[in-house]
Structure formats: C-alpha cells, structure tokens
C-alpha positions as CSV (number, residue, x, y, z in Angstrom):
1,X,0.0,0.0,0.0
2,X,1.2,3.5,-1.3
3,X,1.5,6.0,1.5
4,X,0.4,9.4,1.0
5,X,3.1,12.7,1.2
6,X,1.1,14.8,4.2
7,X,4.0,17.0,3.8
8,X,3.2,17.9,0.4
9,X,2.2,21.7,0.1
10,X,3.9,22.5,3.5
11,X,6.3,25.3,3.6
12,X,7.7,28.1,6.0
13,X,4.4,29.6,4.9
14,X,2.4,27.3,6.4
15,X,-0.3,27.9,8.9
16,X,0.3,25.9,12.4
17,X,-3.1,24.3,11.5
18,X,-1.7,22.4,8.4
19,X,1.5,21.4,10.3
20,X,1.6,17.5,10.2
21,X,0.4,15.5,13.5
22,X,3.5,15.9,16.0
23,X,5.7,17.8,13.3
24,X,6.5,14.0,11.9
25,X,7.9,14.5,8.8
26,X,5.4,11.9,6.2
27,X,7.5,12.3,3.4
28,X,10.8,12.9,1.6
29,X,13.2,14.8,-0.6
30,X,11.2,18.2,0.6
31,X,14.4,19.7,2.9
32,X,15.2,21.7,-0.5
33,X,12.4,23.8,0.5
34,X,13.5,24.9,4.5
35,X,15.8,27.0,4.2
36,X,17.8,25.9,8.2
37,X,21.4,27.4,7.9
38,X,20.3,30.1,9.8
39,X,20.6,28.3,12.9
40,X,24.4,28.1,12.2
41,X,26.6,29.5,14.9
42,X,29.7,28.1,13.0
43,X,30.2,28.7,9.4
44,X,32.4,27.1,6.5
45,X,34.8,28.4,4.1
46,X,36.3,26.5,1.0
47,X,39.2,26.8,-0.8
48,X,39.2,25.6,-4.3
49,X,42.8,26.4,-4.5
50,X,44.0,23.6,-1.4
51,X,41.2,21.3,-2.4
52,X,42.5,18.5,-4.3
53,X,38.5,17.3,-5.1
54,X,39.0,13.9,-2.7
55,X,35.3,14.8,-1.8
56,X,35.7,13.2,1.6
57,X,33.8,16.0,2.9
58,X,30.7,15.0,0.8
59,X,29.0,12.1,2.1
60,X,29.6,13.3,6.2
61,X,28.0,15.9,5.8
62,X,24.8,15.6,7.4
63,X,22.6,18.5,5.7
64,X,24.2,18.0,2.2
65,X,25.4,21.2,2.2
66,X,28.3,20.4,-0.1
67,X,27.3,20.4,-3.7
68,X,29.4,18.1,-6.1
69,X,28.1,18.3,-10.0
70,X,30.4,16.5,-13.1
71,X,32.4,14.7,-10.2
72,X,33.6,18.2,-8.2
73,X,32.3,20.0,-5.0
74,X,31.3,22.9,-5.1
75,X,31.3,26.1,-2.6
76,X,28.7,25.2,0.4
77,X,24.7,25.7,0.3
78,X,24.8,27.8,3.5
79,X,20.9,27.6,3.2
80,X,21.4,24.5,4.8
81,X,24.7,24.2,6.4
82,X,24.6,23.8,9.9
83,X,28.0,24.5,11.0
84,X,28.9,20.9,12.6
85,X,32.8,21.3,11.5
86,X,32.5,17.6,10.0
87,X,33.7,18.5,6.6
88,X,36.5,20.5,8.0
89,X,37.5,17.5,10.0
90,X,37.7,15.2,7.4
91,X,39.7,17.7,5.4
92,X,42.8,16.2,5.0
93,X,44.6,19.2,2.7
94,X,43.1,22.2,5.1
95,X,41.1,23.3,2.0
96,X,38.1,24.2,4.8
97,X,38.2,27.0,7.3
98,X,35.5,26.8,9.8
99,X,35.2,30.2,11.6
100,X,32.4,31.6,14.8
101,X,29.6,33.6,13.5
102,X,26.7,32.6,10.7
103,X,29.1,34.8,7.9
104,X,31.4,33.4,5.5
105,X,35.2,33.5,6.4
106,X,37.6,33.9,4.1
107,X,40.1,30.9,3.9
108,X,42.8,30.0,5.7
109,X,46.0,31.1,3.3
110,X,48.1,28.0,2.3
111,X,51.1,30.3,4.3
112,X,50.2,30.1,7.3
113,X,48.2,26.7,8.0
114,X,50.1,23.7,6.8
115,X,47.3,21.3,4.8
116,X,46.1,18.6,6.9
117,X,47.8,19.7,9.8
118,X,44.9,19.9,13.3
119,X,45.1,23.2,12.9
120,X,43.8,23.3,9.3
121,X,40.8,21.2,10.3
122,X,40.2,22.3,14.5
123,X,41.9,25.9,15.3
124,X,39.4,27.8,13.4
125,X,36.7,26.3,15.5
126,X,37.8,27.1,18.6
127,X,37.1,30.4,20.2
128,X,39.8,33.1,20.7
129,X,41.3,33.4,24.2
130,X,40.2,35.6,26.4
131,X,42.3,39.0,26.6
132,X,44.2,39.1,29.7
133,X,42.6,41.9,32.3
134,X,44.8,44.8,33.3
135,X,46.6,45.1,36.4
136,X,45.3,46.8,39.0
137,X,47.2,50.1,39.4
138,X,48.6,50.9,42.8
139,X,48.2,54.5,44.9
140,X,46.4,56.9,43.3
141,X,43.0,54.9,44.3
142,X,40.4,57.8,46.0
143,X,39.2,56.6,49.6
C-alpha cells in the first residue's frame, strides 16, 4: 500500500493548522524547500585552491550542504549548512576554514596553516582566548 506525502504543500508559509500531527515529517526529498542554515553558529569556508576534489567532505556531511556536479564540489549551500565542523575535520589538505559567526570567512592562506595539519581542520573552530585583564594600578586609588 502507497503512503500518502502529508508533507506535500507544507512550507515556511504554512499555517500551524496544516502542520503534520506531531511535526512527523510523512514524506521525503522536501528539505530543499527549508531553508535551516540560519541556525548556524559556525560557518564554513572553502578553498578551491588547497582542495584536491577527494570529496571526503561530501558524504559526512549531514545536511548536504556540499554540492558536487560532473564529479567536483562545489562552494557550500549555507541555506542548509549547519556549522557541525565535519567537513573540515575530514579535510585532509586544510582546504576548509571553519570560523564563529553565521558569515562566511575567508580561507585560511596556504602560508600560514600547513594542509592537513589539526590546525587546518580544529583551530578555526575554537574560540579566541580571552584578553588578559589589566593590572590593578597601585596608589592613586580615591578613599
């Protein structure tokens, strides 16, 4: 027995009434049309220059947000990249640059992040360290 697609003619337009039962998704091959890289808090960058087109990064990538045509990846679909850091961990030529914030960052130059290196893939996605705080100055202090 066929099962019927409830999740046809649902969109981000869509009134909470037509919502399926539970928010189960009934169907497939409809995430094309919800747009969710705007819950990113991490964001990609590729560099076609250090890729070698291994397209490791391609099939871990959970949103397929990596688009490869005639055999080659492509720059990501940040429509629907999350920002997991997957891609840039499988990486193994540094050619992605992941970076805090939902904007694209520009990539890492080949001068100063050896390819492959944990760096390459990991020091990107780590926050900066905090400033030190100044001294406290001595004398001078009002009583």
């Amino acid at each position: 027995m066929e099962k019927k697609n409830l999740m046809q003619g649902i969109d981000e337009r869509s009134p909470w009434r037509d919502i399926t039962p539970g928010g189960f998704v009934y169907g497939s091959g409809n995430s094309e049309y919800f747009n969710t890289g705007d819950w990113r808090t991490r964001t990609p960058a590729w560099s076609a220059d250090k890729c070698r087109q291994c397209l490791l990064c391609f099939p871990v990538c959970p949103d397929s947000s990596i688009p490869v045509k005639d055999g080659k990846r492509g720059d990501f679909d940040f429509g629907h990249c999350k920002g997991c850091a997957i891609c840039a961990k499988v990486c193994p030529f540094g050619a992605i640059n992941v970076t805090e914030g939902t904007a694209p960052a520009a990539p890492a130059s080949a001068e100063t992040v050896a390819p492959g290196s944990v760096e390459a893939s990991n020091a990107a996605t780590l926050p900066a360290a905090p400033a030190p705080a100044p001294a406290p100055q001595k004398g001078g202090q009002a009583k």
